[in-house]
FIMARGU-674475 format. One record per residue (C-alpha): x, y, z; residue number from 1. Coordinates in Angstrom, 2 decimals. Last residue first. Layout:
N
+---------+---------+---------+-----+
!       x !       y !       z ! num !
+---------+---------+---------+-----+
!       X !       Y !       Z ! NUM !
...
+---------+---------+---------+-----+
***
This chain:
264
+---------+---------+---------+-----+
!       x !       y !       z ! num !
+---------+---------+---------+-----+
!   43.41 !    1.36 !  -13.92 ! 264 !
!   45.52 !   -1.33 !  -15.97 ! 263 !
!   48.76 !   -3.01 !  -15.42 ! 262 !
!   47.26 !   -6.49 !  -15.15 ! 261 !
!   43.87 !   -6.27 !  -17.44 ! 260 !
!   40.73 !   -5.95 !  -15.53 ! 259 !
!   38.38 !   -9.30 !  -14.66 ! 258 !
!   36.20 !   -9.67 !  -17.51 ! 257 !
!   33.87 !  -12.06 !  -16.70 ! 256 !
!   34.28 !  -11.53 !  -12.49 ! 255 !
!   33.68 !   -7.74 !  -13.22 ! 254 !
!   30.89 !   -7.93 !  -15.74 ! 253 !
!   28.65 !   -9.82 !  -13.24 ! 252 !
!   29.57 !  -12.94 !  -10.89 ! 251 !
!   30.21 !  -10.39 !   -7.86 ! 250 !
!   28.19 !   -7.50 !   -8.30 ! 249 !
!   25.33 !  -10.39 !   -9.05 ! 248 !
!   25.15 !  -11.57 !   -5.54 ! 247 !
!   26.84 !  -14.63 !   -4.21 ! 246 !
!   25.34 !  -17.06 !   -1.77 ! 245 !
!   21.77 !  -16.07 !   -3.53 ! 244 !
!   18.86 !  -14.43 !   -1.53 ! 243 !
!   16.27 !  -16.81 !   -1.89 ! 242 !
!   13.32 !  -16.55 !   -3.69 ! 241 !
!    9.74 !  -17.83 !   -3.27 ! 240 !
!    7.49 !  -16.46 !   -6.63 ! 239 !
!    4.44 !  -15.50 !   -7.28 ! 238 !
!    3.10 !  -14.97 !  -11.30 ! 237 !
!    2.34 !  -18.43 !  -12.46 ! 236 !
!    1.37 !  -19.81 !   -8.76 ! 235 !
!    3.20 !  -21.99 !   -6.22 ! 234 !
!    6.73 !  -21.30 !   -7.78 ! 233 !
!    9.33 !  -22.26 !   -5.08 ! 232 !
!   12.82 !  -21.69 !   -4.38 ! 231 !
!   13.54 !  -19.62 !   -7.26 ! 230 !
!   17.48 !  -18.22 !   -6.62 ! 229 !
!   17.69 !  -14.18 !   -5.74 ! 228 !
!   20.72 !  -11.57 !   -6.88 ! 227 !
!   19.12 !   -9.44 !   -8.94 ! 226 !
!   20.00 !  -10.85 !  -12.47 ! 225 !
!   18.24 !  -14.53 !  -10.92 ! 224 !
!   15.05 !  -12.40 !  -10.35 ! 223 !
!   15.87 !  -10.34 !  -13.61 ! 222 !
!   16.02 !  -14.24 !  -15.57 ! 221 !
!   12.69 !  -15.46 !  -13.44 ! 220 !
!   10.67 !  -12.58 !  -14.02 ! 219 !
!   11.71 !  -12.62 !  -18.21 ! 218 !
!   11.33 !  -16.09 !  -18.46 ! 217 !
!    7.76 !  -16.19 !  -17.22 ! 216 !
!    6.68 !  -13.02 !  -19.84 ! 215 !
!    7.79 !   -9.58 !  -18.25 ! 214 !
!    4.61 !   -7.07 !  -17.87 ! 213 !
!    5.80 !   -3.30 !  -17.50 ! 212 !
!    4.77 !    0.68 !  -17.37 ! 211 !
!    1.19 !   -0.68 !  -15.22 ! 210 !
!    0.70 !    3.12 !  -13.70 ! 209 !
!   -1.32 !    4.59 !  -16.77 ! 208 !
!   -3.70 !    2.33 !  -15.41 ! 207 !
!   -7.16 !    2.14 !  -17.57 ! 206 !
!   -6.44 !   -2.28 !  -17.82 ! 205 !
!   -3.19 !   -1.30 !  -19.15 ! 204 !
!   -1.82 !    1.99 !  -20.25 ! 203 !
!    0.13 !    4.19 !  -21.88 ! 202 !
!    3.57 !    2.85 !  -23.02 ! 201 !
!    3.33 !   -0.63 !  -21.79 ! 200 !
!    6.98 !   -2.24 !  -22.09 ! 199 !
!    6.60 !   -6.30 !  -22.61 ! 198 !
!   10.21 !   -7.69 !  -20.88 ! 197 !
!   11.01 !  -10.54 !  -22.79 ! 196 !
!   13.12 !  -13.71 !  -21.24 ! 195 !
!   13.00 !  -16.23 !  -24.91 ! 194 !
!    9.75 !  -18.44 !  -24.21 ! 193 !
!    7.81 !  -16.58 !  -27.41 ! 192 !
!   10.99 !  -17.67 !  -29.21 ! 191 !
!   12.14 !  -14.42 !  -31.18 ! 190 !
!   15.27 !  -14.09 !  -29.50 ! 189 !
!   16.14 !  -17.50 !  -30.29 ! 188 !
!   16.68 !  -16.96 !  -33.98 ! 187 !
!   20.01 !  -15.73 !  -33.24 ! 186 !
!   20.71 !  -12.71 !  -35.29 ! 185 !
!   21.59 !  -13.25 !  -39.09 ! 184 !
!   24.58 !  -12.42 !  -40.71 ! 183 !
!   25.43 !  -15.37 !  -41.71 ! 182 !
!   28.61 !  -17.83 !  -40.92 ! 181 !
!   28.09 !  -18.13 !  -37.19 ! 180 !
!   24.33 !  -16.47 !  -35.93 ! 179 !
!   25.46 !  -12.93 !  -35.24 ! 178 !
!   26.39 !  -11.53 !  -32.49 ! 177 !
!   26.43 !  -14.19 !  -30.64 ! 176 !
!   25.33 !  -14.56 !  -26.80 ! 175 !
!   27.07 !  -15.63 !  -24.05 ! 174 !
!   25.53 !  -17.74 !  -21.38 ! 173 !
!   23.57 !  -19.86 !  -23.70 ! 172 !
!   19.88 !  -19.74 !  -23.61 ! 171 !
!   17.31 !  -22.45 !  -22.57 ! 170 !
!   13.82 !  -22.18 !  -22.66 ! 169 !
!   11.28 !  -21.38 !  -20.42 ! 168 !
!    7.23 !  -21.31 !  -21.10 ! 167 !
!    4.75 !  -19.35 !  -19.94 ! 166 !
!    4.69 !  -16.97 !  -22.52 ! 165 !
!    3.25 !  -13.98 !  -22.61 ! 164 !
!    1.88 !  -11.39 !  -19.95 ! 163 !
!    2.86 !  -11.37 !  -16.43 ! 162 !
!    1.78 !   -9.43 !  -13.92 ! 161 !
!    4.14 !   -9.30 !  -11.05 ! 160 !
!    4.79 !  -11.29 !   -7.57 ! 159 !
!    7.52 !  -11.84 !   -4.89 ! 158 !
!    7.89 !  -13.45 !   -1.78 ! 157 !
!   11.53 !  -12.40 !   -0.98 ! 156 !
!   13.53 !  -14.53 !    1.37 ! 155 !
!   17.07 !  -14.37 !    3.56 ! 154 !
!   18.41 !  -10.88 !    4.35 ! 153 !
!   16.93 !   -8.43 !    1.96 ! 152 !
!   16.61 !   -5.51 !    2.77 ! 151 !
!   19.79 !   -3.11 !    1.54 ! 150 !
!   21.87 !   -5.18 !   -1.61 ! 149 !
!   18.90 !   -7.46 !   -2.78 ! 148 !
!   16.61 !   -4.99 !   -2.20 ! 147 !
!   18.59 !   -2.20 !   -4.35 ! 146 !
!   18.86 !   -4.64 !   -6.99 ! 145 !
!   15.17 !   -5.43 !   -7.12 ! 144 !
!   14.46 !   -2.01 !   -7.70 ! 143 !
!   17.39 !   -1.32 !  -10.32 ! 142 !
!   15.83 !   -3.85 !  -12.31 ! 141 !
!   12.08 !   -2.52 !  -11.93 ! 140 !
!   12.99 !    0.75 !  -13.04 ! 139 !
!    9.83 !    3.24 !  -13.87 ! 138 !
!    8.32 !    1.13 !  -11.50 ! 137 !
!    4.51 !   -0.33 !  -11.63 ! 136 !
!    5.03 !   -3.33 !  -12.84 ! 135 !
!    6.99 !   -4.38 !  -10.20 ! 134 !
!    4.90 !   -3.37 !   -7.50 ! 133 !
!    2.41 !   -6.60 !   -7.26 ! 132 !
!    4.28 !   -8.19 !   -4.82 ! 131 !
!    7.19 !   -7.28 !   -2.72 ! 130 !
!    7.08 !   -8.96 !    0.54 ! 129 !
!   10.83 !   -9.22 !    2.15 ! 128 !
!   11.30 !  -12.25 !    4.54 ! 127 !
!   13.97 !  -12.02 !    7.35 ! 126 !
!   14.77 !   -8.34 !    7.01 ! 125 !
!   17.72 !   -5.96 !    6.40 ! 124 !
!   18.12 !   -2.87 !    8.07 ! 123 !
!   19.36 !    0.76 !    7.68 ! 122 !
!   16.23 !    1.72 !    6.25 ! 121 !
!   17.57 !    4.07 !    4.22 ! 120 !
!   18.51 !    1.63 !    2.07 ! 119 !
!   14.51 !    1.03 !    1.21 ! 118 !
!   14.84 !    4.44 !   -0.88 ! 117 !
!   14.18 !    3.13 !   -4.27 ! 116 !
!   11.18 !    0.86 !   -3.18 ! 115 !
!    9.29 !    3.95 !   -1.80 ! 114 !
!    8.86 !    5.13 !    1.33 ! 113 !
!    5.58 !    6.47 !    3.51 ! 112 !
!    5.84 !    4.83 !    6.70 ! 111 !
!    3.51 !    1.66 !    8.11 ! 110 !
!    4.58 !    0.09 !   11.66 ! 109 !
!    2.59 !   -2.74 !   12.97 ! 108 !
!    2.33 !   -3.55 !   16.52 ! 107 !
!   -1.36 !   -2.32 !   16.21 ! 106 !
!   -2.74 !   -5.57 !   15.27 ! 105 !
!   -5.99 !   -5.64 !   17.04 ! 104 !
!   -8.22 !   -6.14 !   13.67 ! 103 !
!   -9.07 !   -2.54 !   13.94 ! 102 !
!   -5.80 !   -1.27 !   14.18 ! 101 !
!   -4.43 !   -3.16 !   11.42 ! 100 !
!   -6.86 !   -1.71 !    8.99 !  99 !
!   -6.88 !    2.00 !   10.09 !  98 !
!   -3.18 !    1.91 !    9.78 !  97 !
!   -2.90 !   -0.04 !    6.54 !  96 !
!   -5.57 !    2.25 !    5.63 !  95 !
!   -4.29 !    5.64 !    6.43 !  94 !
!   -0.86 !    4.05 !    4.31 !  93 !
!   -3.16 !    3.57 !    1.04 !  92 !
!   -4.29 !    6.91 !    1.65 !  91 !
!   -0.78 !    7.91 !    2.00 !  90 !
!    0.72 !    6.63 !   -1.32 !  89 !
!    4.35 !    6.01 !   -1.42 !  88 !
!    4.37 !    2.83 !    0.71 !  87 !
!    5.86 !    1.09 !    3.20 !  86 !
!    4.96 !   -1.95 !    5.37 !  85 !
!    7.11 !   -2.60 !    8.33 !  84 !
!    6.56 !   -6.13 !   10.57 !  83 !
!    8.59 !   -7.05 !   13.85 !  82 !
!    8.45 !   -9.95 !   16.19 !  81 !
!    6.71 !  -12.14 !   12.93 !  80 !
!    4.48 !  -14.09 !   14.89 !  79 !
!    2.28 !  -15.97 !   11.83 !  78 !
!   -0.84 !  -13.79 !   12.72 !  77 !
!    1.78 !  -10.76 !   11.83 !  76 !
!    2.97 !  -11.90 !    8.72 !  75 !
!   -0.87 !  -11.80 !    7.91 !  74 !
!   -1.31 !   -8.42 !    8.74 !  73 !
!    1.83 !   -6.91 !    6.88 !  72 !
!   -0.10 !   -9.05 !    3.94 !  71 !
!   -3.22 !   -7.43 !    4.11 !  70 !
!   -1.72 !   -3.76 !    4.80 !  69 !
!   -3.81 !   -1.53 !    2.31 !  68 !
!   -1.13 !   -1.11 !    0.07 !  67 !
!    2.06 !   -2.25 !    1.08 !  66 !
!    4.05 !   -1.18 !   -1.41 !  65 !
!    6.83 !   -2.84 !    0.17 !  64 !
!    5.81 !   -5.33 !    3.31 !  63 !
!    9.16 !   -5.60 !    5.24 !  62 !
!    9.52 !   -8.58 !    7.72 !  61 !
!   11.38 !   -9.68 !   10.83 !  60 !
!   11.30 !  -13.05 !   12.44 !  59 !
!   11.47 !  -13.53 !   15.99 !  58 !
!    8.68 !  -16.22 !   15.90 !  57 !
!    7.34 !  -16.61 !   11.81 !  56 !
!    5.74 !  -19.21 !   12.62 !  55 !
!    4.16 !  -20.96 !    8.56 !  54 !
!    6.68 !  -20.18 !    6.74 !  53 !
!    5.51 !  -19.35 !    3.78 !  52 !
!    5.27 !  -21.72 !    0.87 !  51 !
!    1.77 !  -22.86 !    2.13 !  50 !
!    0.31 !  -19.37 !    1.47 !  49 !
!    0.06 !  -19.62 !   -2.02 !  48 !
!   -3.07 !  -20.61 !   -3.27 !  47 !
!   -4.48 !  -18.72 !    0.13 !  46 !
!   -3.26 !  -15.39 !   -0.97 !  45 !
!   -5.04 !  -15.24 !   -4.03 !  44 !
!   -8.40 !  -15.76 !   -2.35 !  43 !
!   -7.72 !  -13.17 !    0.51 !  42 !
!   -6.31 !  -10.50 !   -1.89 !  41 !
!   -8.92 !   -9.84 !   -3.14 !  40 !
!  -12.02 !  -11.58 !   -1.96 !  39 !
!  -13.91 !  -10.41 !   -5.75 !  38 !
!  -11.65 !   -9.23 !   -8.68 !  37 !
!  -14.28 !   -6.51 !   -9.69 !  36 !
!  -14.10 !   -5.37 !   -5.65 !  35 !
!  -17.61 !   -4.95 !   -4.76 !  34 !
!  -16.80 !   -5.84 !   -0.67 !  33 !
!  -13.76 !   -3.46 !   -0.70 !  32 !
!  -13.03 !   -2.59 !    3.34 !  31 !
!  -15.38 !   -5.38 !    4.81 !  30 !
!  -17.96 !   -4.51 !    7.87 !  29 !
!  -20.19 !   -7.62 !    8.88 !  28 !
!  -19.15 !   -7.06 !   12.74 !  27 !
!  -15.28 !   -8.00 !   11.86 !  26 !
!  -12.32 !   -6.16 !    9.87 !  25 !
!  -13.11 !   -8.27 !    6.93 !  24 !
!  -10.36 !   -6.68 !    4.00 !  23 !
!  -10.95 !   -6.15 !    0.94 !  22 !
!   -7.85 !   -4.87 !   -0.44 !  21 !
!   -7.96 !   -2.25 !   -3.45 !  20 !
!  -10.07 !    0.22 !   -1.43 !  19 !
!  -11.31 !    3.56 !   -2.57 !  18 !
!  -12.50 !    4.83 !   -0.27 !  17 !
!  -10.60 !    6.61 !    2.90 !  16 !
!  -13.85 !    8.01 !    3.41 !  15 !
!  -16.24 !    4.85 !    3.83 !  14 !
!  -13.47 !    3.00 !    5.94 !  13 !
!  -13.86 !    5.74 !    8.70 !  12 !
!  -17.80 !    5.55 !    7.82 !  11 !
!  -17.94 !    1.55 !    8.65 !  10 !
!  -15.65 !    2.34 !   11.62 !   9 !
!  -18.12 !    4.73 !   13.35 !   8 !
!  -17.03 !    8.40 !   13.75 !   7 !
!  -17.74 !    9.70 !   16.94 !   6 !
!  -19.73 !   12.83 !   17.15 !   5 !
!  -17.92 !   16.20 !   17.47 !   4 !
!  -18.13 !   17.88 !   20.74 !   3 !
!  -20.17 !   20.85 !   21.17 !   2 !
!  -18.06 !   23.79 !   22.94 !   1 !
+---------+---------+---------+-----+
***
């Protein structure tokens, strides 16, 4: 029986094409080398890097939508005792695997799980990765929820596309109904720098995937919504959180309108 010739590396990244992370696995071979955004995610990564910490000894850390595994790699080179990237697309997963392998990092784990099933996990990490997912989700709110209340145990890295406004402004706690003696709405809603949420019915950039692009306000409002404080803000669209002392279940609805005595 004729055994089947070895497949070189060059032609194992050649068939799981094609590749959003470019990634040099050594010998002159990269995974995306054409990629219309150039070193990406290498160049993006390294005007931002400095807010992570930079050993990550007997830390833990989950990659979500972990693509081709660039960050799950790089959490690695810092030490981090265990690293888990997940994501719902197996060719992306194939080369996470294929990726990691071939730079010597095979202590990584990659499954196929999506953001809305991270509680059954059953564990909460050190630093949570979740960049450039967001926009993607049907739900981002509930998303970012459900890793505040399963995965997340201290910091989230996180990143979206953004479109709008960069600017902040201030907004009162609770809003009127109508602007006092008119019946006009507050004007403040329509203030570029007001938290907006831009929905993308079809698509952007020839992705029918990108449903969502929140201006600077908006990230930072559902962040704080979710559970997280802004620790740092090293680019416009990447964010350090913090998981917050108390989470949203507990300042929310409930704590504001605390039920009636005699109620049920």
């Amino acid at each position: 029986m004729a055994t089947q010739p070895k497949v070189s590396l060059g032609e194992e990244v050649a068939q799981l094409a094609p590749w959003f992370h470019n990634i040099d696995l050594g010998d002159g071979i990269e995974t995306a080398p054409d990629h219309f955004l150039g070193d990406y995610p290498r160049f993006k990564y390294k005007q931002f890097a400095q807010v992570i910490p930079e050993d990550l000894t007997g830390k833990s850390v989950l990659d979500i939508g972990c693509n081709a595994g660039f960050y799950s790699v790089e959490m690695k080179k810092r030490g981090a005792d265990r690293v888990l990237g997940i994501d719902a697309d197996e060719r992306y997963l194939a080369q996470a695997r294929l990726a990691s392998q071939a730079l010597g990092f095979s202590g990584v784990e990659f499954r196929n799980l999506s953001v809305y099933d991270v509680g059954a996990l059953g564990e909460k990490f050190d630093l949570v990765i979740f960049m450039g997912v967001l926009y993607h989700l049907r739900h981002p709110l509930l998303a970012l929820d459900l890793i505040r209340e399963h995965v997340a145990r201290d910091m989230m890295l996180f990143q979206t596309l953004q479109q709008g406004s960069k600017n902040t402004i201030d907004v009162p706690e609770d809003h009127p109904f109508y602007v006092p003696g008119t019946f006009d709405p507050p004007a403040y809603f329509d203030d570029p720098a007001y938290p907006k949420m831009h929905f993308i019915e079809q698509r952007f950039s020839g992705d029918w995937t990108n449903w969502w692009a929140p201006n600077r306000a908006g990230s930072e409002a559902m962040l704080r919504a979710a559970g997280f404080t802004i620790e740092a803000h090293p680019q416009d669209d990447v964010y350090l959180c913090r998981v917050a002392d108390v989470p949203y279940s507990q300042w929310g609805p409930a704590a504001v309108y605390p039920a009636k005595e005699g109620s049920k």
